[in-house]
C-alpha positions as CSV (number, residue, x, y, z in Angstrom):
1,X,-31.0,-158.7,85.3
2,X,-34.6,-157.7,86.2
3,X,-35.6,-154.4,84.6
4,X,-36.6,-153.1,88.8
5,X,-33.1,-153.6,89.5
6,X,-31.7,-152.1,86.6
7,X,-34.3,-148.8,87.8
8,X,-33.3,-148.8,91.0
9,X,-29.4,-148.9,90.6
10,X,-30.1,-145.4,88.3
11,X,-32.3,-143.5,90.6
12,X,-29.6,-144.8,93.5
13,X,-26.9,-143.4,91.4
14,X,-28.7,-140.3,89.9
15,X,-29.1,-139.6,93.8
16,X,-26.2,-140.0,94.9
17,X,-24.4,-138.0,92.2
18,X,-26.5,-135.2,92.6
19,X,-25.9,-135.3,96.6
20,X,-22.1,-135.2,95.6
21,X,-22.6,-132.6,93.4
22,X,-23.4,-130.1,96.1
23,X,-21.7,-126.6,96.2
24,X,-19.7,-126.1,100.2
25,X,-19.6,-122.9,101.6
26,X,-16.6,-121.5,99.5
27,X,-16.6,-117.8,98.8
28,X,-16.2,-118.5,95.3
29,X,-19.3,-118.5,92.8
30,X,-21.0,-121.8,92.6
31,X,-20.2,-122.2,88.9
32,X,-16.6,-121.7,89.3
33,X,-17.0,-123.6,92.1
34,X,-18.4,-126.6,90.9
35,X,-16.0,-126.4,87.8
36,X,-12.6,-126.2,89.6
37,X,-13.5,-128.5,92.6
38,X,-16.8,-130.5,92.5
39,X,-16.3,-132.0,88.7
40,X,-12.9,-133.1,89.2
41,X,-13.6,-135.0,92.4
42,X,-16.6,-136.3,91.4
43,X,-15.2,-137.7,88.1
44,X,-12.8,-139.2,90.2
45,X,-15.2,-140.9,92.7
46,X,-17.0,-142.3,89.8
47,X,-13.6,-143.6,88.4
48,X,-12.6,-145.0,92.1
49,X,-15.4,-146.7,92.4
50,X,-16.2,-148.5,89.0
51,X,-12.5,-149.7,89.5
52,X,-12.6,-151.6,92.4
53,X,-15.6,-152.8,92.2
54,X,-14.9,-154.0,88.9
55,X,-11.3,-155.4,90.8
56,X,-13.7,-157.2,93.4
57,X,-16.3,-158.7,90.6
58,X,-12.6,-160.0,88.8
59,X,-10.8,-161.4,92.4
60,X,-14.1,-163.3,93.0
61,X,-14.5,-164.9,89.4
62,X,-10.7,-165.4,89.6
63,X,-10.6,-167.5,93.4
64,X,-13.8,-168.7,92.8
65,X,-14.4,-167.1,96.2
66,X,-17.2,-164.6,97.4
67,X,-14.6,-162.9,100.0
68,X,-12.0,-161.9,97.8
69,X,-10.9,-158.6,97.5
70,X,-8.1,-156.4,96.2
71,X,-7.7,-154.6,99.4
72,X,-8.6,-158.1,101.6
73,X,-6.0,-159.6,99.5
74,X,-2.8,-157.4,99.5
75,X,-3.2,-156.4,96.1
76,X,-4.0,-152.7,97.0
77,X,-1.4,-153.0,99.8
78,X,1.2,-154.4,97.0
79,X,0.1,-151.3,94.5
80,X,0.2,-148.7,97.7
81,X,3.9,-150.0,98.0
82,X,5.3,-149.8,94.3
83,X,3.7,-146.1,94.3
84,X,6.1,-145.2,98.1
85,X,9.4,-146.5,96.8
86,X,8.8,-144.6,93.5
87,X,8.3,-141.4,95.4
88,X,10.5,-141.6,97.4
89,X,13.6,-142.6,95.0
90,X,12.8,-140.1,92.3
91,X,12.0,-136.5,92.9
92,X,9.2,-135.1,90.9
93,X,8.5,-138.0,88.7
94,X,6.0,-137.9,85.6
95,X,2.5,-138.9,86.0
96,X,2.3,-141.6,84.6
97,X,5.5,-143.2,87.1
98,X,3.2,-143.5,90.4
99,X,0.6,-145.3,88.3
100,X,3.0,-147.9,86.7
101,X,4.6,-148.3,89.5
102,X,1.9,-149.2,91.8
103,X,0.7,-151.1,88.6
104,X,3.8,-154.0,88.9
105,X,3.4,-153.4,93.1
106,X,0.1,-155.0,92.4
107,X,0.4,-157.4,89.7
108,X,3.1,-158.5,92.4
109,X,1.0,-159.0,95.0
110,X,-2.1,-160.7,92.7
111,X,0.7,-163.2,91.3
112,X,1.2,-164.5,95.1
113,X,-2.2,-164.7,95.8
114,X,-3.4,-166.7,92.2
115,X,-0.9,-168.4,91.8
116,X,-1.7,-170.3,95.5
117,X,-5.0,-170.9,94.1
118,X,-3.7,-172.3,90.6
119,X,-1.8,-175.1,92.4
120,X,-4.3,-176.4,94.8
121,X,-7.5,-175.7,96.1
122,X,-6.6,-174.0,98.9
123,X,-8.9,-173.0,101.7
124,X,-10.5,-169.3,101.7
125,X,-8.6,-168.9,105.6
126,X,-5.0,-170.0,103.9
127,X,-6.3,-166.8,100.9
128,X,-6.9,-164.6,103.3
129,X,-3.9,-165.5,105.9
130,X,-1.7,-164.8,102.2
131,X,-3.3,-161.3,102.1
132,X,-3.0,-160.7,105.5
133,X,1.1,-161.4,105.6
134,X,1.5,-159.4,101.9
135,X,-0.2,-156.5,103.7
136,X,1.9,-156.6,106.9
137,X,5.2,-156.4,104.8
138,X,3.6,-153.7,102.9
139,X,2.8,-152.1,105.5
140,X,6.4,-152.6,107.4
141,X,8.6,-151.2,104.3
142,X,6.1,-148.4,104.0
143,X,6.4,-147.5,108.0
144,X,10.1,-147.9,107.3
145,X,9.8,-145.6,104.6
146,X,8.5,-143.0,106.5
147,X,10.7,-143.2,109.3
148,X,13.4,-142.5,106.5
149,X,12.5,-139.4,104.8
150,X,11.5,-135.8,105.9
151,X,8.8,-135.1,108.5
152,X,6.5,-133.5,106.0
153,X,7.6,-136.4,103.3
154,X,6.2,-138.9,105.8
155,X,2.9,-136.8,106.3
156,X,2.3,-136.7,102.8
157,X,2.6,-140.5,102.5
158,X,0.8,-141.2,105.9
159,X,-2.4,-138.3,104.2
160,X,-2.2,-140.3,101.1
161,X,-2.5,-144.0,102.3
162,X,-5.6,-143.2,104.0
163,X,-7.5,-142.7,100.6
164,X,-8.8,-139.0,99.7
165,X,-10.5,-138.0,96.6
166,X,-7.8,-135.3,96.0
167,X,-8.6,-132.8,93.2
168,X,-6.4,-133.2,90.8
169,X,-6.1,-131.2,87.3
170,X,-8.4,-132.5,84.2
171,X,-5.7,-134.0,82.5
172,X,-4.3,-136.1,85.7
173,X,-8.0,-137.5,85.9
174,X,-8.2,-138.2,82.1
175,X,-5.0,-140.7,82.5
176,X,-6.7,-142.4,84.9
177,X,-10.1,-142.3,83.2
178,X,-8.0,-144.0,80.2
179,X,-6.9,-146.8,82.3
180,X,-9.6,-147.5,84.2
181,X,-11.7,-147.9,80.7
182,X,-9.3,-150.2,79.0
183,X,-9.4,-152.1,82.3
184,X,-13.1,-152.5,82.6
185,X,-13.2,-153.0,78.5
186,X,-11.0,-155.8,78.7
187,X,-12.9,-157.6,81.9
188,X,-16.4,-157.0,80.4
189,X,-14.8,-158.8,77.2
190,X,-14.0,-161.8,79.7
191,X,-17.1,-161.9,81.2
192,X,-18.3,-164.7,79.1
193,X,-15.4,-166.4,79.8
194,X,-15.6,-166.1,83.7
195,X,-19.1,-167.6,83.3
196,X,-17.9,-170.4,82.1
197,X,-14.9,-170.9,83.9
198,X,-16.8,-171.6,86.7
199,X,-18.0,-174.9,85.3
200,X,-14.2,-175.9,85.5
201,X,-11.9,-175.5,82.6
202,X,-12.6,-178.8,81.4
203,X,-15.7,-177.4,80.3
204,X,-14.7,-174.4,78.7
205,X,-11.9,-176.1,76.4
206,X,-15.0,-177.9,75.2
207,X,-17.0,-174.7,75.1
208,X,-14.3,-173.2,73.1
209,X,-13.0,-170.9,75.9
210,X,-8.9,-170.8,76.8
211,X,-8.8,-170.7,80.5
212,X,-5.3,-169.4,80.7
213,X,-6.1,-166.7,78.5
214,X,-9.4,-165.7,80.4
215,X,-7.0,-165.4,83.6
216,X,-4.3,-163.8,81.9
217,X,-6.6,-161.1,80.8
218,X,-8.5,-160.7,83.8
219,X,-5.3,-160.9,85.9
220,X,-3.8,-157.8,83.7
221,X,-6.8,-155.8,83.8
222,X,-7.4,-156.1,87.7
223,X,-3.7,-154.8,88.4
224,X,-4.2,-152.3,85.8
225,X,-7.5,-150.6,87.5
226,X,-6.0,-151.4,90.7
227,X,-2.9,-149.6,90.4
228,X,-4.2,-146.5,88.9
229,X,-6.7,-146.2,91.4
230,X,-4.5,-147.1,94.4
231,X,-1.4,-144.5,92.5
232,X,-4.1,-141.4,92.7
233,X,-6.2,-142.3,95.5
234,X,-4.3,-144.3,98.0
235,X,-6.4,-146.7,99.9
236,X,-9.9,-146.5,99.4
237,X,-10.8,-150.3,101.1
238,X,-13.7,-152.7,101.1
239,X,-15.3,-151.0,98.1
240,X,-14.8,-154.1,96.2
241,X,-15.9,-156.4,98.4
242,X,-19.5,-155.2,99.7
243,X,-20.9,-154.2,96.7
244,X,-19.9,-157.4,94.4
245,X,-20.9,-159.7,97.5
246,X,-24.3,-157.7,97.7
247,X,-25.0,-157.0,94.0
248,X,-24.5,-160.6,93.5
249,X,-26.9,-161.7,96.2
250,X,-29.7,-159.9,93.9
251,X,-28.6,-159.5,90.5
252,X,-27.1,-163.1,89.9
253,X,-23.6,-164.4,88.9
254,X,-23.6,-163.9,85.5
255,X,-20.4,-161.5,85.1
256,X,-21.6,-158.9,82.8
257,X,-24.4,-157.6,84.6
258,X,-22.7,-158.0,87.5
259,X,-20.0,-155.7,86.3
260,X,-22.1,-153.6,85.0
261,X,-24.1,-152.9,88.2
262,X,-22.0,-153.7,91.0
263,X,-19.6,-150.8,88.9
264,X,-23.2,-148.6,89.5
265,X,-23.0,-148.9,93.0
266,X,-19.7,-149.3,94.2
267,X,-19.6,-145.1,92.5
268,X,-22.7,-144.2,94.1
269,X,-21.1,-145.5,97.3
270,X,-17.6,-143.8,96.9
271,X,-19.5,-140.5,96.2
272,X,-21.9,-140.6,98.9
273,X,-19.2,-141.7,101.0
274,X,-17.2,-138.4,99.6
275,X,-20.5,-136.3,100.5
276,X,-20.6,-137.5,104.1
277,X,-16.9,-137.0,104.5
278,X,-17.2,-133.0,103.7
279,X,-20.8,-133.0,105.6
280,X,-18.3,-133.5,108.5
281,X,-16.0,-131.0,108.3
282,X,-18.0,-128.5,110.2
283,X,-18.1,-131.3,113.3
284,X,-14.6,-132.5,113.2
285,X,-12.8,-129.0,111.6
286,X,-11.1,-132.1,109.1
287,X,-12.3,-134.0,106.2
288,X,-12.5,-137.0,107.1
289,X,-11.0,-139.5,104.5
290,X,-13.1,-141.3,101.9
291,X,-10.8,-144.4,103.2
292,X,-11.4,-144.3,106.3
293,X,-15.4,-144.3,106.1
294,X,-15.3,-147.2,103.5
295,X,-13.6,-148.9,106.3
296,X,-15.7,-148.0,108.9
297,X,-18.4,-149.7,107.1
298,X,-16.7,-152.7,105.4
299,X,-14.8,-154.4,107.8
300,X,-18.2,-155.2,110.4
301,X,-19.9,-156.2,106.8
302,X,-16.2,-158.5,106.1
303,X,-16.6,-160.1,109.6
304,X,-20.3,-160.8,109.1
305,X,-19.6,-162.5,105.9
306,X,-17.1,-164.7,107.0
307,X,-19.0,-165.7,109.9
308,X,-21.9,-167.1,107.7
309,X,-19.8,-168.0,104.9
310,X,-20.1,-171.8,104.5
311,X,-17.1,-171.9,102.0
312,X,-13.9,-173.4,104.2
């Protein structure tokens, strides 16, 4: 890690968060302002984003593959599902419900995924076909979903799924703040591991390293972060796939750095995406989701990079 790019990813950041930190044109006084509104959602852009791009770093080291991605890959799609059929079969549940439940929606959809690549070394079309299927049944339970409960039930999901930076009380955001950290703890402790493993596990049993454990970990901690996020959030996509695949590209592939940084960015990204978003409200008379502006600019960049991608 080069000491330019370590200054440029904090004056990129330091940017960024002050651009999010701007006051809108609320009659309320800028400090109460800024207090009841602006902290909560910009703690929570800073959470969104460390998360998945910490989730992309992890479903990269995991597949071995550049173009992996929690939202390419159904797992955000399998976390977006647990969190609808909790909501919708209990009334008014407890916080920390949504988040498990869109916890075990994506450890669900990560177990298809891995365990495809555990048995064979499967091409990256066949990974991304397996995402592509996961989200369409996601995707079909949740539209069935919808069609089942109340008009404004079905608005609330439909809002939801597109991914907003909702403000949420301080002790809402501090749950998630919780998970996020022991998730990102536990994949910066595997980080030596993931450099290894990519020398093939014959290699790291000699180097002292347990591959299964290395997964195992990993494979826990991306569906925790995952399934917070997804549970507050809704679907904030290609976050974890730019950043990782461009970070990389600059900083190297050694896994702690590139946790580290890609984490740096993928939160100045989400906030300045979150900026742009309420800079449009005056043009549109809507803010525009966070999840739909991530989108906007992921998917030409996911295209691009499986055009050139040389890995079949």
């Amino acid at each position: 890690m080069t000491r330019a790019i370590v200054t440029v990813t904090v004056l990129c950041s330091a940017i960024a968060f002050a651009a999010a930190s701007g006051t809108d044109g609320f009659s309320l006084p800028p400090d109460d302002l800024f207090w009841s509104l602006r902290a909560p959602r910009l703690i929570l852009g800073l959470l969104v984003g460390v998360a998945l791009a910490s989730a992309g770093v992890a479903s990269q080291a995991l597949l071995q593959n550049p173009l992996a991605d929690p939202y390419v890959l159904g797992v955000s799609g399998g976390a977006a599902l647990g969190a609808v059929i909790l909501g919708v079969l209990v009334n008014d549940p407890p916080p920390f419900a949504p988040i498990a439940a869109a916890m075990v929606g994506a450890a669900t959809a990560a177990a298809l995924v891995f365990s495809r690549r555990s048995r064979a070394q499967i091409s990256v079309t066949s990974l991304l076909l397996t995402g592509v299927v996961f989200n369409a049944f996601a995707a079909a339970v949740i539209t069935l979903v919808k069609t089942l409960v109340s008009a404004q039930k079905a608005q609330e999901i439909l809002f939801w799924l597109m991914g907003q930076l909702t403000v949420y009380e301080y002790s809402y955001i501090g749950l998630l703040a919780a998970i996020v950290l022991v998730g990102l703890g536990a994949l910066l402790a595997s980080a030596r591991g993931l450099d290894v493993l990519v020398q093939g596990d014959d290699v790291a049993q000699t180097l002292g390293v347990d591959p299964a454990r290395v997964r195992t970990r990993v494979y826990v901690a991306l569906s925790l972060v995952v399934g917070g996020v997804v549970a507050v959030t809704g679907l904030i996509g290609f976050v974890g796939l730019v950043i990782p695949h461009v970070v990389r590209a600059r900083a190297g592939s050694r896994h702690l750095p590139l946790f580290i940084l890609a984490s740096a960015w993928a939160a100045a990204l989400v906030l300045v995406a979150d900026a742009l978003c309420r800079l449009l409200f005056q043009s549109f008379a809507t803010e525009l989701p966070v999840g739909v502006l991530t989108a906007f600019i992921g998917a030409p960049y996911f295209m691009w990079a499986l055009r050139r991608s040389t890995i079949s």
